[in-house]
C-alpha positions in Angstrom: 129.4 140.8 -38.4 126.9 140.5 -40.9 124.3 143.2 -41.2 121.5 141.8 -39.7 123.5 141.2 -36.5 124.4 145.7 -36.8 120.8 146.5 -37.5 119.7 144.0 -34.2 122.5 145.1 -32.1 121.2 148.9 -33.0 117.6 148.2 -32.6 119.1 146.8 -28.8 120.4 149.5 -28.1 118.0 152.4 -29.0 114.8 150.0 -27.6 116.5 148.2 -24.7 114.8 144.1 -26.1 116.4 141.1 -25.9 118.1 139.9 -28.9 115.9 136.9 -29.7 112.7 139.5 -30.2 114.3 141.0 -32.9 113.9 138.8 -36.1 114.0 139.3 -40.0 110.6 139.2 -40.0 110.2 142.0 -37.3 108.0 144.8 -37.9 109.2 148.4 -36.4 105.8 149.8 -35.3 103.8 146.6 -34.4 106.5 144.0 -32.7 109.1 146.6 -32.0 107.2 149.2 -30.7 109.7 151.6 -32.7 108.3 155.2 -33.5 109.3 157.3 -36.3 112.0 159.3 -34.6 113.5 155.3 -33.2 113.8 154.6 -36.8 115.5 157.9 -37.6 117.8 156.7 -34.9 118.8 153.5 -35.9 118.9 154.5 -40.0 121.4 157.3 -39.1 123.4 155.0 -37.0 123.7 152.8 -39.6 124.6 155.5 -42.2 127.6 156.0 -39.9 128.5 152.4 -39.1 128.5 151.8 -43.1 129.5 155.3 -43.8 126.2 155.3 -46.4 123.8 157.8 -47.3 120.2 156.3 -47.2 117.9 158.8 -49.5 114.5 159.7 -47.1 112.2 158.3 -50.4 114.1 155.0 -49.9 113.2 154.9 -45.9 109.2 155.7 -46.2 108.4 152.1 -47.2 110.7 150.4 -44.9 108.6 148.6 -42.1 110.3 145.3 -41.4 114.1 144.4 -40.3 114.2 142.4 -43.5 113.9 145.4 -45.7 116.5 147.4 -44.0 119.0 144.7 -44.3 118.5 144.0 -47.7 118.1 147.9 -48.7 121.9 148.1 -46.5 123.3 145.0 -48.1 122.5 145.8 -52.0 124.6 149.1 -50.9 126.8 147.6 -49.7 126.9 144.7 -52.7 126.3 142.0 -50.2 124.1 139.2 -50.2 121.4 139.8 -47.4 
């Protein structure tokens, strides 16, 4: 599973949206209607799926779905 499919399936699961909404280009507070503490959620979850640590510096300028993948897949040393 790539890790734009984990971050979607997340975001699913924390928001309840069908999986077409969520897109690359997705914004967390205006298309998502994701508050702070929904992103908290899903970063954490992903820190555990990926057994990362994501610094909080690195998660302040983090607002679409894009930039989460390719913040997780540089990690991880995968293409996004």
């Amino acid at each position: 599973m790539s890790v734009f499919e984990d971050v979607r399936k997340i975001i699913i699961e924390i928001k309840d949206l069908p999986e077409e909404s969520i897109t690359l280009e997705s914004r967390f507070e205006e298309d998502l209607e994701a508050d702070s503490l929904d992103v908290v959620e899903m970063l954490m979850s992903l820190e555990e799926l990926y057994d990362i640590q994501i610094p909080e510096e690195a998660t302040e300028g983090m607002k679409t779905v894009r930039e989460v993948v390719e913040y997780i897949s540089a990690l991880l040393g995968q293409d996004a």
